[in-house]
N, C-alpha and C positions, 0 to 999 in steps of 0.2 A: 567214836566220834562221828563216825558217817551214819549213823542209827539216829544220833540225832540232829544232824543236818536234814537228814531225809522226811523225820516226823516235824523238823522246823517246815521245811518248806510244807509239807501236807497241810499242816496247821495254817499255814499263809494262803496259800491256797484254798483254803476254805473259805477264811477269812472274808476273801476276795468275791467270793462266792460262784468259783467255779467248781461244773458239777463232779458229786463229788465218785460214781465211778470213771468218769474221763479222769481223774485226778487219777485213781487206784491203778489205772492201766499205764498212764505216760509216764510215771517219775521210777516204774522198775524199766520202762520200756529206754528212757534215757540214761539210766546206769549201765544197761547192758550195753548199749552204743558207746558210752563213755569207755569203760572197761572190758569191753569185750571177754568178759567172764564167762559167760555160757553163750551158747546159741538162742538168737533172738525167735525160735519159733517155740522155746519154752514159755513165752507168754501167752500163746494160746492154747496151747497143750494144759496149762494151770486153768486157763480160764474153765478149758472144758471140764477139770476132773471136779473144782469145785460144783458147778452145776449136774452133774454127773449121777443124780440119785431119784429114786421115784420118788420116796417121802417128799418131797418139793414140792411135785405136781400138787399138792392139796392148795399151796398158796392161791394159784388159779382160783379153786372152787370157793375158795374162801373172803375171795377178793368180788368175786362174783357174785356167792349170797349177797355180800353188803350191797351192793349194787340193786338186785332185786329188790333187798328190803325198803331201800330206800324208793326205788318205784315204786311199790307197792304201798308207799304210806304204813307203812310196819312199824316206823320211829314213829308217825304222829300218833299210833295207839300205844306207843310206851310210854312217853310222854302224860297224855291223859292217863294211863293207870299211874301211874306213879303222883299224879296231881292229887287222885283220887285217895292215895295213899298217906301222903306225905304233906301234902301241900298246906294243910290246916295248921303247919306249925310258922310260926316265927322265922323269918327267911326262907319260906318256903320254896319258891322259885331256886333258890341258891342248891335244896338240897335234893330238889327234884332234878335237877341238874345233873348231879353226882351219882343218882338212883337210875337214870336211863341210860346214862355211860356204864353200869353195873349191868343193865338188863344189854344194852348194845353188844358188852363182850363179848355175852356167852353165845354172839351168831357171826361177829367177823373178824376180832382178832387183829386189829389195825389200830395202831394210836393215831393215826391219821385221818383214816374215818371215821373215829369216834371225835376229832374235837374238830374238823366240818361238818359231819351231819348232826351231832349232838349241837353245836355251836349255832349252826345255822335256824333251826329251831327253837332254841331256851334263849340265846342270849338275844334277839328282839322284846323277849318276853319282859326281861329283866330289866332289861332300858328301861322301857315303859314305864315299868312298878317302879322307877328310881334309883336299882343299882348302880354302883360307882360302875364307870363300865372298866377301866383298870380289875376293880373286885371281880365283874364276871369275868374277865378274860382269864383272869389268874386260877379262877373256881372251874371254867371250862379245859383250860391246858391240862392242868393238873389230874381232874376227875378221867382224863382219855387215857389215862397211862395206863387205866384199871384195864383199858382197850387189848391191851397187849400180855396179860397177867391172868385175868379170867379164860377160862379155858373154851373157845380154841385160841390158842396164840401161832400167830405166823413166825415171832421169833424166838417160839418154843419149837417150833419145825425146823428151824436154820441151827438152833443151837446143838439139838439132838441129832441132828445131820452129820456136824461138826468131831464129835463126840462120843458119838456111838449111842446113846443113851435114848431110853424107851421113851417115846411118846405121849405113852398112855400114861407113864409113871408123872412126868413132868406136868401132862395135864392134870392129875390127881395134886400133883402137890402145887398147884397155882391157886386152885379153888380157896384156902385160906387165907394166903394172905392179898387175894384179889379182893376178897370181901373186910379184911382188916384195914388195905388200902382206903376204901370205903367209907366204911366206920371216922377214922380219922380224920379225914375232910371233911363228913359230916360237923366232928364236936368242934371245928376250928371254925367251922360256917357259924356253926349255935353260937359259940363265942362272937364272932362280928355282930349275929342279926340281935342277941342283944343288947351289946355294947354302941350300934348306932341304930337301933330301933327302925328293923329292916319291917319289908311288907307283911301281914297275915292275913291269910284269905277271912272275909269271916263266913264264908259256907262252912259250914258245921262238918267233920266228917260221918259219913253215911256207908254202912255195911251195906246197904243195897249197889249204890253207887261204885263202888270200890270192884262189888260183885259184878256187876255191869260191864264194867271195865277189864275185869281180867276174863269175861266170858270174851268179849272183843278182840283181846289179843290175845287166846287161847293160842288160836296155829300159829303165830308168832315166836311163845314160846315154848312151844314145842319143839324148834329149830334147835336151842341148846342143848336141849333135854335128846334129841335124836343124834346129834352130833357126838358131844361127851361120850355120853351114855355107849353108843356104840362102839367106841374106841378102847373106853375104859374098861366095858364089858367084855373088849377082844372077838365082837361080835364082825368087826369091820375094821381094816387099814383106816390108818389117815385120810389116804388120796380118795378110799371109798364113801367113806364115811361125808368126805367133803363134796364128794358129786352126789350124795343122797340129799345132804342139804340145799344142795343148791336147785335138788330137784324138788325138794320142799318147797323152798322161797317162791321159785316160779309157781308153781300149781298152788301155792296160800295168793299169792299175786294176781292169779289168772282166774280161776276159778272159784276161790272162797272170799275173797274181799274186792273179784271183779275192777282193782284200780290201775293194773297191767294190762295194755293193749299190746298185742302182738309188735305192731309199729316200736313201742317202748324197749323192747327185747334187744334190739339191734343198739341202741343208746348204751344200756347197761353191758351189753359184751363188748361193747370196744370199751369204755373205762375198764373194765376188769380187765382187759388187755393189756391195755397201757397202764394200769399200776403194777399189775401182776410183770410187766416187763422192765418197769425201773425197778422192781426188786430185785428180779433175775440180773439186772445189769451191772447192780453192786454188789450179789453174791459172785458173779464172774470175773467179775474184778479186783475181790479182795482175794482172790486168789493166788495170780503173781505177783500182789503188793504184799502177803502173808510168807511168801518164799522168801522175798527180799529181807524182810525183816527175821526170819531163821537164818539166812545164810549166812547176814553178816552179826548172828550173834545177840542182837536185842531180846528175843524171846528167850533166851537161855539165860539172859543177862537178870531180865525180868522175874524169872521164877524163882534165881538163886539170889535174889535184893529179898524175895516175899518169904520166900524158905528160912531166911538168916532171921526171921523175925519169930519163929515160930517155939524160941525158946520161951517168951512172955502170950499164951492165947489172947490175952487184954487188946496188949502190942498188934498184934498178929491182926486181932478183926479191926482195930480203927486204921492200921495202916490198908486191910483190904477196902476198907469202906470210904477212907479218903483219896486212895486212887481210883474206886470208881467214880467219882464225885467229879474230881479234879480232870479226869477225861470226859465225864460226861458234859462237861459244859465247853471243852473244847472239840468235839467231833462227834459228829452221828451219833445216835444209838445204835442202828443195825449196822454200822461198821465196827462197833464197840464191841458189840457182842458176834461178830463172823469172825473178826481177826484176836479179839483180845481174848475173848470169852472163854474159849476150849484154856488157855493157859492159864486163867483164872481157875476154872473148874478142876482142872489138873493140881495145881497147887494147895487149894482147899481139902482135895483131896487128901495127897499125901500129907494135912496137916492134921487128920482125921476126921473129917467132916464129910458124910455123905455125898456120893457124886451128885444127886438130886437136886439137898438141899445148897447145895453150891452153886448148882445151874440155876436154880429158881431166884438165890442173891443176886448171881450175875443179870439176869434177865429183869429183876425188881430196878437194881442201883442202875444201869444202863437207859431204860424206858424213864426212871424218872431225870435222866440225863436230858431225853426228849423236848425238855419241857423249863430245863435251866438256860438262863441267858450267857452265851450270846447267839450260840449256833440251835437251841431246843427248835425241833420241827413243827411240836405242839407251840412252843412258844410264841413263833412267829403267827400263826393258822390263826391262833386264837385271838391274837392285837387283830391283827386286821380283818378280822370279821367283825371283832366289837368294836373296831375304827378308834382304838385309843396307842397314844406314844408308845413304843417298847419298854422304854425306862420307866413307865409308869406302874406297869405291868411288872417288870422285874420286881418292883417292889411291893407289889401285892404279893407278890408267892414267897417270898421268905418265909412267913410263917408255918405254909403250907411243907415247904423243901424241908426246915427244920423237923418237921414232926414226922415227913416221912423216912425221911434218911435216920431218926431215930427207930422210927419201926424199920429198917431196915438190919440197924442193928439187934434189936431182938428177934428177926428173923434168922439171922446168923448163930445167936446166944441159944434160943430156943429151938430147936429142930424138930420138937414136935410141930411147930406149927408151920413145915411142910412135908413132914415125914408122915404122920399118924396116916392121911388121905393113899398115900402107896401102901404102907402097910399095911390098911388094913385091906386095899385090892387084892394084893399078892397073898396074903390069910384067904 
């Protein structure tokens, strides 16, 4: 009963929209006053141990590249390649959209920064050509999840932290269905821009053009390709792998596309500071609120409600896939997956399902949590950049939430398709 007084109030609290690690730190800080159960200096003793690990430090470098790329005008050459590429079809804008959020991934690993710097670019674009702007806001929320999915992911670092569980592995097996994410939103776009006869370029596509285009954003992606690559190759840690990119970003910024003035460098390191530190401040916080909810029994409660199911597999993945659904639209994603996540992973586990591909569910159903009404962070990013009502918005993504959360479940059903990418690392 106090498990869930305490996730009532969290949940109101949110609501309310107060923030939400001040939330994670007061409501253990107030039980232990209440009840004098332990000593009140175990709230920061948790704070520390959760923050407590190097693999972290990469969120910095990673928070950082996007920063540069974004000085650097990095996004407005993804952008034009992807125009180049794609643009000549039938809602083209919609789907180029979805294609830069893909190529975005693979260098910062934020569903945040992918749906305002993706957003803030494509969706002017889209007005203009006459999309509903409801539709782009829905096409932009959505398409940034892949933000967090495509490899590097920042809460494939917190999860793996959490977890014990390899890095390299989790990024090998995102690569699938980060680009299945993808695909999906694309045939849902193709469906609208026929059905109300959305914009098409009539520039003709051109292999010179296209070529053009991807010679201009060569060092750009190269960033993925150095990142990944290094990691997955075992050639380089996380944390290292993440200060080589970001020593990329800057010298593609400074030196090869000249659009970075030193002046500009100081702009981009305080932002990566300050997202890089509202990260750290809700992994510190779901620290003592993750003890609260062990001590008094919910996490225990939780595993053996999911375990009791595990005698029907059918059972088993809609009840997991409906509770990640049904939380993700009432709280964070990155508190979804810092506090829920490892017990989710644990469970799947012992229901024989790969530690991996359980991490890469939890980390898929949670991000696209991001992005459902009423609390989605991409949710709100994206209304009010395209200036349209939220409830409008809600209801342009239903189609999009249905189709994923169905591929969600064939990510659970099919384990090849996050399994084959470690496997065949570790061969």
């Amino acid at each position: 009963m106090e498990s869930i007084i305490l996730l009532g109030v969290l949940l109101f609290l949110i609501l309310l929209g107060a923030p939400i690690g001040f939330i994670l730190i007061l409501i253990p800080i107030v039980y232990i006053l209440f009840t004098d159960a332990v000593p009140l200096i175990l709230i920061p003793s948790q704070m520390f141990n959760a923050i407590d690990s190097v693999p972290l430090t990469a969120i910095a470098f990673f928070m950082l590249t996007g920063e540069l790329m974004t000085s650097a005008t990095i996004t407005d050459r993804l952008v034009a390649l992807s125009k180049s590429l794609i643009g000549r079809v039938r809602g083209g804008l919609a789907q180029v959209n979805v294609l830069v959020s893909m190529f975005f991934a693979g260098m910062n690993g934020s569903v945040v920064a992918d749906t305002a710097t993706v957003g803030a670019l494509v969706l002017p674009a889209m007005k203009k050509a006459g999309y509903p702007p409801a539709f782009s806001a829905a096409v932009t929320g959505v398409s940034s999840t892949i933000g967090g999915i495509i490899p590097p992911s920042i809460m494939m670092i917190v999860l793996a932290n959490s977890t014990e569980l390899s890095i390299a592995s989790l990024f090998a097996a995102g690569i699938i269905p980060g680009i299945l994410i993808g695909v999906v939103i694309m045939i849902i776009n193709h469906y609208f821009a026929i059905k109300y006869n959305f914009e098409r370029s009539d520039e003709p596509f051109s292999i010179r053009r296209a070529g053009k285009e991807l010679y201009r954003s060569s060092f750009a992606l190269l960033i993925p390709v150095v990142l990944v690559g290094s990691v997955m190759g075992g050639v380089a840690s996380v944390v290292e792998a993440g200060a080589i990119t970001a020593m990329v970003a800057l010298f593609t910024g400074v030196f090869v596309y000249r659009t970075i003035k030193w002046k500009d460098c100081t702009g981009a390191f305080r932002r990566a500071f300050r997202n890089s530190a509202m990260v750290f401040i809700i992994i510190a916080a779901s620290g003592p609120f993750s003890w609260l909810l062990t001590s008094l029994g919910a996490i225990g409660d939780l595993e053996n409600w999911l375990l009791s199911l595990t005698g029907s597999p059918i059972i088993f993945i809609l009840a997991v896939i409906l509770f990640i659904f049904l939380l993700g639209t009432v709280m964070d994603s990155a508190v979804n997956i810092i506090i829920v996540g490892p017990v989710l992973v644990n469970v799947m586990a012992q229901a024989g399902f790969p530690e991996i591909q359980a991490a890469i569910v939890v980390i898929v159903g949670f991000l696209i949590g991001s992005v459902t009404p009423p609390v989605g962070v991409a949710f709100f990013t994206a209304a009010t950049i395209a200036q349209v009502r939220l409830e409008k918005v809600a209801v342009a993504l239903i189609p999009y939430l249905v189709g994923l959360f169905l591929l969600l479940f064939f990510i659970l059903v099919i384990p090849e398709l996050t399994m084959f990418l470690p496997n065949l690392l570790s061969n």
